[in-house]
C-alpha positions in Angstrom: 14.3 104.0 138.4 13.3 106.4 135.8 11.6 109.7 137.3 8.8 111.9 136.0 8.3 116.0 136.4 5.5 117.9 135.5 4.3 121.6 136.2 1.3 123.8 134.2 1.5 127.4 136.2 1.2 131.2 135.5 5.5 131.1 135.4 7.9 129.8 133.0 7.9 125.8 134.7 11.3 124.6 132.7 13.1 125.8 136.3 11.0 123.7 138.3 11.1 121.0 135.9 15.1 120.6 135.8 15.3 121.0 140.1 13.2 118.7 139.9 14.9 116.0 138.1 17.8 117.2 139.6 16.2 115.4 142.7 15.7 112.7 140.9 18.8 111.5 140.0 19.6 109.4 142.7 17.0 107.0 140.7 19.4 106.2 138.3 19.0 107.2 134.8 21.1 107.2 131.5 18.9 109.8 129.7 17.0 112.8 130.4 14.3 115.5 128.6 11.9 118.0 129.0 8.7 119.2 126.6 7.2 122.3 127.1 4.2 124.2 125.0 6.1 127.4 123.4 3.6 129.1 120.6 1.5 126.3 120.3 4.7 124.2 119.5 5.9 121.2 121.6 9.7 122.4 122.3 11.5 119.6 123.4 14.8 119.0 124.4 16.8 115.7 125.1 20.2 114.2 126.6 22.3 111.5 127.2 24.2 113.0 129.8 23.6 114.3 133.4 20.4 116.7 133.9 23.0 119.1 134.6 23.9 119.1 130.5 19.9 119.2 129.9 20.0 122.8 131.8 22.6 124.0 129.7 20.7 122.9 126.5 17.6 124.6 127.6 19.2 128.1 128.8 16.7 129.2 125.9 13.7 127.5 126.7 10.3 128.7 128.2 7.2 127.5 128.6 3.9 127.9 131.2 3.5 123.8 131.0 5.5 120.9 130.7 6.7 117.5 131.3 10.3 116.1 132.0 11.8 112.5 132.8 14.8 110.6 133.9 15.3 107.4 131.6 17.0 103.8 132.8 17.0 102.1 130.0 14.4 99.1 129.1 13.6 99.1 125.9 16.1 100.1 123.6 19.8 101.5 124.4 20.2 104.6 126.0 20.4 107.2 123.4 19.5 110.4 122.5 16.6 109.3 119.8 14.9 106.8 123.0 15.0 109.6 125.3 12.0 110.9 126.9 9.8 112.7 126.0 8.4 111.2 123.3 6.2 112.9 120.4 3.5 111.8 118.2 2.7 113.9 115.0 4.4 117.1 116.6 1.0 117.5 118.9 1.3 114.5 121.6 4.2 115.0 124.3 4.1 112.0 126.8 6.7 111.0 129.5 6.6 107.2 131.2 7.4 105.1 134.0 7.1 101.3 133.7 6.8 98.9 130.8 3.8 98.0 128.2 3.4 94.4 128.0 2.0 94.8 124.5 3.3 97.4 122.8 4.8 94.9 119.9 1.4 94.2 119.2 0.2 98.0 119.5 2.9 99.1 117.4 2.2 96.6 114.6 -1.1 98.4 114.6 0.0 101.5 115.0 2.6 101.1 112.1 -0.5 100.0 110.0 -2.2 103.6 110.2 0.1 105.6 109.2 2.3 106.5 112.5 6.2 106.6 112.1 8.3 105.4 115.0 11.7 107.3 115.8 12.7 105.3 119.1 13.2 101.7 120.1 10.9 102.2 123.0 7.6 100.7 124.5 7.0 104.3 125.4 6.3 105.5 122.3 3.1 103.7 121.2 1.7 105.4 124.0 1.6 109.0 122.2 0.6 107.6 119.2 -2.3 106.1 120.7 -3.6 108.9 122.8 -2.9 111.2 119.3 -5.1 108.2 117.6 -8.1 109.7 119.6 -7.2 113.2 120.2 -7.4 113.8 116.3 -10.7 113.2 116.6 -11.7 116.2 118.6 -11.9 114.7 121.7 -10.2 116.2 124.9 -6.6 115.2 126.0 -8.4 113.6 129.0 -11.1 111.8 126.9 -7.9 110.5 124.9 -6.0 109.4 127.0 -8.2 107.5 128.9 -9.2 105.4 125.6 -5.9 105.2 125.3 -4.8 103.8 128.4 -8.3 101.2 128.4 -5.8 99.4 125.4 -2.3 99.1 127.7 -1.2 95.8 129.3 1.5 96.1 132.0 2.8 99.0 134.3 2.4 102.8 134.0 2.5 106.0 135.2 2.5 108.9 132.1 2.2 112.6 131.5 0.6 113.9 129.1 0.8 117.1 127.0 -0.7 118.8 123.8 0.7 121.6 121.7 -2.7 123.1 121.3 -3.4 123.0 125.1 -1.6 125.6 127.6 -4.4 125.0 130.2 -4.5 121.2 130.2 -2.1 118.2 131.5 -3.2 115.0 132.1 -1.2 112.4 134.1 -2.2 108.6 135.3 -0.7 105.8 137.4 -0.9 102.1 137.3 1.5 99.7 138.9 4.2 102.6 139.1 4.0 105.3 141.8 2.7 109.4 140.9 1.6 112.2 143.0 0.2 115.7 142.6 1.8 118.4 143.7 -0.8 121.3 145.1 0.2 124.9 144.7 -1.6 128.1 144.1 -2.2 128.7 140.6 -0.1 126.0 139.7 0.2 122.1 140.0 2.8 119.3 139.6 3.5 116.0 139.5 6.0 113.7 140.1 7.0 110.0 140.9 8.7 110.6 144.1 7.5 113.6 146.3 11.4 114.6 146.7 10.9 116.3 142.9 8.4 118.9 144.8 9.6 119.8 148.1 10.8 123.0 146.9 7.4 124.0 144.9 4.8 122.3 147.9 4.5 120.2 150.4 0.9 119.8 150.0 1.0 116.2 148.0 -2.3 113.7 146.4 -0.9 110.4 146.4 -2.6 108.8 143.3 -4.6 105.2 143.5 -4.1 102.5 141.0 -6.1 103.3 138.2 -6.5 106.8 138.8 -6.6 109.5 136.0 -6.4 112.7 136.6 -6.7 116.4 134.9 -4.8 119.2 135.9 -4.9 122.8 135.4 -3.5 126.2 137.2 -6.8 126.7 139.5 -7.4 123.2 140.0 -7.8 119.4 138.9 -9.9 116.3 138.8 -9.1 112.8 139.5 -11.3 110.2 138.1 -10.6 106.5 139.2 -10.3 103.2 137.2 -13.9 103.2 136.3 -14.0 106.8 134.9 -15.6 108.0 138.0 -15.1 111.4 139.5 -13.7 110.9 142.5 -11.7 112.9 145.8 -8.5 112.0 147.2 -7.3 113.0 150.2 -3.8 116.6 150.3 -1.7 115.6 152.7 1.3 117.6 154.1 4.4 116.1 153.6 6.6 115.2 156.5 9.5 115.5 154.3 11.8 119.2 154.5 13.2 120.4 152.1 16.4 120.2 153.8 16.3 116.9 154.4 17.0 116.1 151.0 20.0 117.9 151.1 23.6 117.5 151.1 24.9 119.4 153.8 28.9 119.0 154.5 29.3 115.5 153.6 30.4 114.9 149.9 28.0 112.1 148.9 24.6 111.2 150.2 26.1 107.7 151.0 28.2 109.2 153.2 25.9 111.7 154.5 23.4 108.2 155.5 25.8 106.3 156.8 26.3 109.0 159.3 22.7 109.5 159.9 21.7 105.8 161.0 21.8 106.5 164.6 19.0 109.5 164.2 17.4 106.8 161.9 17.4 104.3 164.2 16.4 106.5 167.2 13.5 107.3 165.2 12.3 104.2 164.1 12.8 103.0 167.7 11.3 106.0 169.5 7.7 104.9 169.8 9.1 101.3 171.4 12.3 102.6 173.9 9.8 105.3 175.4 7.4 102.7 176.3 8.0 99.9 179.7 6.9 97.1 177.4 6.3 95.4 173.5 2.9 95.3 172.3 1.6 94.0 169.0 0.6 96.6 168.1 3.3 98.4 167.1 2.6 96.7 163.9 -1.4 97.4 163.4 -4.4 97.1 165.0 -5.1 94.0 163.6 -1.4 92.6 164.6 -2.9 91.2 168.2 -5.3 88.7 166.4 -3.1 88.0 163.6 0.0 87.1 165.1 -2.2 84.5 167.4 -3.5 83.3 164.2 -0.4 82.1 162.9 2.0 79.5 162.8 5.1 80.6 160.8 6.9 83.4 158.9 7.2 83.8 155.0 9.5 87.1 154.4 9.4 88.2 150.3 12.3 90.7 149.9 14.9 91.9 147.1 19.0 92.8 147.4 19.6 94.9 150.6 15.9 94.1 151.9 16.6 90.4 151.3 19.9 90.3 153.3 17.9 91.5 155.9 15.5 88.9 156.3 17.9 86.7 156.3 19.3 87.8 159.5 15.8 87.9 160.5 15.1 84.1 160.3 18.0 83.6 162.8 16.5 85.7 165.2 12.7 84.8 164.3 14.0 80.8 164.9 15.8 81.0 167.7 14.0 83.9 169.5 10.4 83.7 169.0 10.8 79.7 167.7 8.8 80.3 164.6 9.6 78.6 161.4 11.0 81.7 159.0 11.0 80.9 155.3 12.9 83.8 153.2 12.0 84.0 149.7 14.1 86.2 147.1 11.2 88.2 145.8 11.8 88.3 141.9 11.6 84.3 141.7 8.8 83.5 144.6 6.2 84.0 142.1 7.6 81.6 139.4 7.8 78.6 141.1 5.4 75.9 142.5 5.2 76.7 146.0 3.6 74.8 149.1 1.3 77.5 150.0 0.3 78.1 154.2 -2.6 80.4 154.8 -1.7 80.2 158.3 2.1 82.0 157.6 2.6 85.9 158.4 3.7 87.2 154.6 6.4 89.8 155.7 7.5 92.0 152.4 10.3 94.3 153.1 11.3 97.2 151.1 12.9 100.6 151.1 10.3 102.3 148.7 7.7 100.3 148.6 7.2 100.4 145.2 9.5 97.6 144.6 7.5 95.7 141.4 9.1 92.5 142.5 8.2 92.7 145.8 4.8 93.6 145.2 4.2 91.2 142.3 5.4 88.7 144.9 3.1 89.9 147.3 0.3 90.0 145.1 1.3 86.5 144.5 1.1 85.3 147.9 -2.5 86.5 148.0 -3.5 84.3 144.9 -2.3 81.1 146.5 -4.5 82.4 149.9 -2.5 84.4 152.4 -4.6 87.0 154.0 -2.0 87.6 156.9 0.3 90.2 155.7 2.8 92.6 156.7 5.0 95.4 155.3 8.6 97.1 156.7 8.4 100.1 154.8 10.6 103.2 154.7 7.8 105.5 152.9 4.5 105.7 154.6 2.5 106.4 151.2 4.0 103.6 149.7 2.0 101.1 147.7 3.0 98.1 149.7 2.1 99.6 153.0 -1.7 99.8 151.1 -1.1 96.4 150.1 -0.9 95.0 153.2 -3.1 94.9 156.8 -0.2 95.1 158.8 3.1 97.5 158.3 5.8 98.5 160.2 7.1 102.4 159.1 11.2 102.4 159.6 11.2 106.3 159.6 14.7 106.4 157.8 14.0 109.2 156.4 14.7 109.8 152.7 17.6 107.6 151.0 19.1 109.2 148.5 22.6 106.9 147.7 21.8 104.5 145.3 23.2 102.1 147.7 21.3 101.1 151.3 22.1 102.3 153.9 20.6 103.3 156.9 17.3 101.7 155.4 18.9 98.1 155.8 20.1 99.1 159.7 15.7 100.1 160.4 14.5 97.4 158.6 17.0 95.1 160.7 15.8 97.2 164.3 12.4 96.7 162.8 12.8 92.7 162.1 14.1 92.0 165.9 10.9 93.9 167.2 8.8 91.9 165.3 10.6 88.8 166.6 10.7 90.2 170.0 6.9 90.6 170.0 6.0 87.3 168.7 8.4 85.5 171.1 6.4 87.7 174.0 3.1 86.2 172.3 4.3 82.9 172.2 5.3 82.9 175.9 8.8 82.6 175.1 10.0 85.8 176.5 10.6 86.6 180.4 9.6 89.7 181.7 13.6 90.0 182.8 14.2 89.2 179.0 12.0 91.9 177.5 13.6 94.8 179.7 17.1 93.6 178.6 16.5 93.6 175.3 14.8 97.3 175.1 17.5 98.1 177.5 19.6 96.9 174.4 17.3 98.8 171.8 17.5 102.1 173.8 21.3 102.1 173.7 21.4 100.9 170.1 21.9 104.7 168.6 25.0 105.2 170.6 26.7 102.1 170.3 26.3 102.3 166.2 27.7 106.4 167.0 30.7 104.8 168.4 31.5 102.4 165.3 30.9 105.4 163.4 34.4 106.7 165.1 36.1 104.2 163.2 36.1 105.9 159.9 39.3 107.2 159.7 41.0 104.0 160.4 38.6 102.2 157.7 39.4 105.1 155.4 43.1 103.8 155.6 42.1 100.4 155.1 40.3 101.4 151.8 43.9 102.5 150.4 45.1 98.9 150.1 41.9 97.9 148.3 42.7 100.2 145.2 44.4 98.3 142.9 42.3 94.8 143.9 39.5 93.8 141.5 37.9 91.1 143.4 37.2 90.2 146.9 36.0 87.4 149.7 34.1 88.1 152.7 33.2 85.9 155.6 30.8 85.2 158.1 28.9 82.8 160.0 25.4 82.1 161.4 23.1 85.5 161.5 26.3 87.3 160.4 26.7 85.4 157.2 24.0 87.8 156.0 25.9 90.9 157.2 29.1 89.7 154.9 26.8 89.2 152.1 25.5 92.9 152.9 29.5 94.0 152.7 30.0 92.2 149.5 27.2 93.9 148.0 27.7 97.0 149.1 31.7 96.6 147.9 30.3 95.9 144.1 26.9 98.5 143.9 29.5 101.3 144.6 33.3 100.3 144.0 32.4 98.0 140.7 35.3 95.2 142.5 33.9 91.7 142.5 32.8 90.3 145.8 31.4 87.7 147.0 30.3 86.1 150.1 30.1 82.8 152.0 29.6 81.2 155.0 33.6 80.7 156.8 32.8 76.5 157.3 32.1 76.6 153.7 35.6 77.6 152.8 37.5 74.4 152.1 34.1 73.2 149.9 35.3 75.5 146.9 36.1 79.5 147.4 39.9 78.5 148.9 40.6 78.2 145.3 40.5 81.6 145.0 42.4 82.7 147.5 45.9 84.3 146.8 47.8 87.3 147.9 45.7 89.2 145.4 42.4 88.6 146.5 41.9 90.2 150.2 39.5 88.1 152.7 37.2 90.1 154.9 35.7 88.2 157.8 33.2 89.6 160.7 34.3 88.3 163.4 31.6 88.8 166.6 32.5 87.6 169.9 29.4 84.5 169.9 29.4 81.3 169.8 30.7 80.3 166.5 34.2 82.5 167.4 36.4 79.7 167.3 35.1 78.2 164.3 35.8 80.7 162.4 39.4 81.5 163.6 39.9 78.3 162.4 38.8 79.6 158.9 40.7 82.0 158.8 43.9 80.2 159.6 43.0 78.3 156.0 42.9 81.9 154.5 46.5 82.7 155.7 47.8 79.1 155.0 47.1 79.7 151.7 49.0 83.3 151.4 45.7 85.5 151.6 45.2 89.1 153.1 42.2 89.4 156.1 40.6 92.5 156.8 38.7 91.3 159.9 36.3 93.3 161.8 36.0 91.4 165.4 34.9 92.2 168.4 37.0 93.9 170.8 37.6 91.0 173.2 37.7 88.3 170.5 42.1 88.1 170.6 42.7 88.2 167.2 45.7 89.3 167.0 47.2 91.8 164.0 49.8 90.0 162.2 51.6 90.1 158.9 48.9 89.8 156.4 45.9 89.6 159.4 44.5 93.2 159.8 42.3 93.9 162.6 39.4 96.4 162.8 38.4 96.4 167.0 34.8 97.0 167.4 33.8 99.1 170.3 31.6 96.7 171.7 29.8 93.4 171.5 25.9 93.9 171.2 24.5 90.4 171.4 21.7 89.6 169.2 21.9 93.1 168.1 25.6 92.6 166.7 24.4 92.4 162.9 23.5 96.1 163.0 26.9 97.0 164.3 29.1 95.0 162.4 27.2 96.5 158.7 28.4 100.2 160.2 32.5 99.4 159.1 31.5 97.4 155.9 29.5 100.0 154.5 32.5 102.5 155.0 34.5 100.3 153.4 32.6 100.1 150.5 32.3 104.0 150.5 35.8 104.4 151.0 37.2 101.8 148.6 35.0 103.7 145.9 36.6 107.0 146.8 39.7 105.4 146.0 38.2 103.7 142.9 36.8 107.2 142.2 33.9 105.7 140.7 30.3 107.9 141.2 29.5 106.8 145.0 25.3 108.1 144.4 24.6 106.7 141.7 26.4 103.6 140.3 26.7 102.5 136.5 23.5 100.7 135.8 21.7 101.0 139.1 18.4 102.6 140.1 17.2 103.7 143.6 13.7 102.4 143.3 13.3 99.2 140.8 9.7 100.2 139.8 9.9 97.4 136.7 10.5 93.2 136.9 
């Protein structure tokens, strides 16, 4: 979602500040501004355009120390006036991720002294709170923290004075910040991404922490005002990695790199004769004994995938597998199971959903808990004792990817080791299915090959504003995956069902205008579903179907086949997202909508 910048250094900073929003635009944002001291001024400059209209309105503007943001609208509609950053009383400058619960209340009071509001933002009544204090001759840090002691909800802020080139203060609460380490000069940002071209030398902050930064140095002090150290780590992120290269979107560019992605979150497994717990943890050994069932807490993408997951968790490892859409878990009356592994799955991490459902599950008294995580410093991986890293790498497209594809290979080794605890898989078993794992990266390579027929597909698709896709068992998931995918980026209407549930509803709907795409896996449920689709072309619709090379559906008029390479067994999920995902990028070529970043989206939801 939104995304925070912020440099104090011995160099004009307003550079560093637009690369790095520039980085973080793949968040999603409708608005962006910077603030820098100039002359003991606050010089700030706004925009409702891209950041790359923010550059040219600051060709002019200079300043050792700043702060700059990336809005997605929450309170208020995006506009110029609710822009970050916002200003209190031409001293304060503050910039903010996350939403204050009680900033009605705050601004009722605030209104009541004397402070004038220009936005329709929660934001606001931060900077006239902190300037509350400040006027009092206290330090920014002092003031801020006062400040922040009166906030309800989720936060991470920057903080600038005009009367204080040597000072800024930032702080983090239920939305992610880091420090950037340099040498006379420090940053910070909400996503380490922003920094990769100023230092790799990164402070991941705690919740609660508060910290004081100047050129030489800077102190963090944690939720109970107490100096304390945190640890610089070196981030395994390159530059370069966060880079285009020759591909023209970063969707594009990921869909490409899933079989590195998958190589890499595999590595440590396919170099190894046999599965072991842990893989997961130390702790995973003792826990997984410990346990009699699966609860998996996801959102969107992340949520598809555990559905897939309770297929193979069921049938594979015979647990029970309960899947839970994270954003409603928490507001329902639940059967709680202390004795049920609490998977959470997320690209981020920082997913407030998905850790306010986590956080949830702990209330009611599960202590056995797991995260499938894409970024290692990552709040959920704190949150829970177990975690599984997918080693994706960094996701840029608004739209999953190669995230979904690792969390999918990382779902089927959890189920692979808990049916090896469980004495439900044979020795002969577990080499098959690594055998299967190893060869995973090439076989996804190969579907890969099929993007210039799918691009050709995508031309029919151009003038179609809704669409129906099809699947059945642990591939109804995957169709769900391609509707979602077909919307995020193309803005067409899909949905998804279940083939048997055709003729109970969705037939309605289908005409020659409204194509049908099926996944269509040589398994058991093969014939069922040809029989679906001979209801879609009874009834004058168009299939797309994406089937299995030795499945004999045959092209016809209105039946359009898409041959897989090769039928991977349990594994097939991961193979058949490959095409749909092109499709979806390839339809929005044609659609020529904005493939990275989609009206409305965000990368990383960091708000409920």
């Amino acid at each position: 979602m939104c995304g925070i910048v912020g440099a104090i250094a011995q160099r004009n900073v307003v550079p560093i500040l637009l690369e790095g929003l520039q980085r973080l635009e793949y968040r999603g944002y409708d608005s962006a501004g910077l603030v820098v001291v100039h002359d003991e001024e606050l010089d700030r400059v706004r925009s409702t355009g891209r950041v790359a209209d923010l550059t040219k309105k600051t060709a002019s503007t200079q300043g050792l120390i700043g702060i700059a943001h990336t809005r997605w609208a929450t309170h208020g509609v995006p506009s110029e006036r609710n822009a970050h950053p916002h200003v209190s009383k031409n001293q304060i400058a503050v910039v903010h991720n996350g939403i204050i619960e009680n900033y009605e209340i705050l601004r009722t009071r605030l209104t009541s002294e004397g402070y004038e509001f220009a936005s329709d933002t929660d934001t606001e009544v931060i900077g006239h709170l902190i300037h509350s204090y400040y006027k009092n001759g206290g330090t920014l840090l002092a003031a801020t923290q006062a400040a922040l002691a009166e906030l309800v909800g989720a936060y991470a802020i920057g903080v600038i004075a005009n009367d204080n080139r040597d000072q800024l203060v930032c702080a983090r609460r239920g939305s992610p910040l880091l420090l950037g380490v340099g040498d006379g000069e420090h940053f910070i940002a909400s996503d380490v991404s922003a920094l990769l071209a100023q230092t790799r030398k990164v402070v991941y902050l705690e919740e609660g922490d508060v910290v004081e930064l100047g050129r030489h140095g800077y102190k963090i002090f944690d939720v109970n005002g107490r100096h304390v150290e945190r640890i610089v780590q070196l981030s395994e992120l390159s530059n370069d990695s966060v880079e285009l290269g020759l591909y023209q979107h970063y969707m594009q560019k990921e869909i490409h790199e899933q079989p590195q992605a998958l190589a890499d979150t595999l590595e440590s497994v396919c170099n190894s004769q046999s599965l072991v717990p842990g893989i997961f943890g130390a702790q995973a050994a003792n826990t997984f004994a410990d346990i009699d069932s699966i609860l998996i807490l996801a959102c969107g993408t992340s949520h598809h995938a555990g559905l897939v997951a309770r297929y193979w968790l069921e049938e594979i490892a015979g647990i029970r597998c309960n899947v839970e859409i994270a954003s409603e878990y928490r507001y329902r009356d639940s059967v709680a199971n202390p004795k049920s592994l609490v998977v959470v799955i997320s690209q981020s991490g920082e997913t407030a959903d998905t850790q306010a459902a986590l956080n949830h599950a702990k209330s009611l008294g599960h202590t056995h808990t797991l995260a499938i995580c894409n970024v290692p410093e990552s709040a959920l991986i704190r949150l829970c004792k177990l975690r599984m890293l997918t080693r994706a790498g960094p996701e840029i497209g608004v739209a999953s990817t190669k995230a979904f594809t690792t969390q999918l290979a990382a779902l089927f080794l959890l189920t692979l080791v808990l049916a090896k605890q469980r004495g439900r898989l044979s020795l002969q078993d577990e080499q098959r299915h690594l055998h299967d794992l190893r060869h995973l990266p090439s076989a996804v390579q190969k579907v890969l090959e099929l993007e210039p027929h799918i691009a050709k597909l995508a031309e029919k698709f151009a003038s179609k504003h809704n669409a129906l896709f099809l699947g059945r068992g642990l591939h109804f998931p995957i169709a769900a995956e391609g509707a979602l995918k077909l919307k995020e980026v193309s803005y067409i209407h899909a949905e998804a069902y279940p083939a048997g549930e055709l003729k109970h509803g969705p037939l309605a709907l289908v005409d020659k205008d409204m194509p049908v795409i099926s996944v269509a896996p040589n398994d058991a449920l093969l014939e069922k579903l040809k029989s679906n689709l001979q209801e879609v072309r009874a009834r004058g619709g168009e299939l797309y179907v994406f089937a299995d090379a030795n499945t004999h559906i045959k092209e016809a008029e209105g039946i359009h086949i898409m041959h897989m390479p090769e039928h991977a067994g349990y594994l097939s999920p991961i193979l058949h997202t490959i095409p749909l995902q092109l499709l979806a990028y390839y339809v929005a070529l044609q659609k020529g909508t904005d493939v990275d970043k989609p009206r409305n989206l965000a990368k990383s939801v960091t708000v409920e």
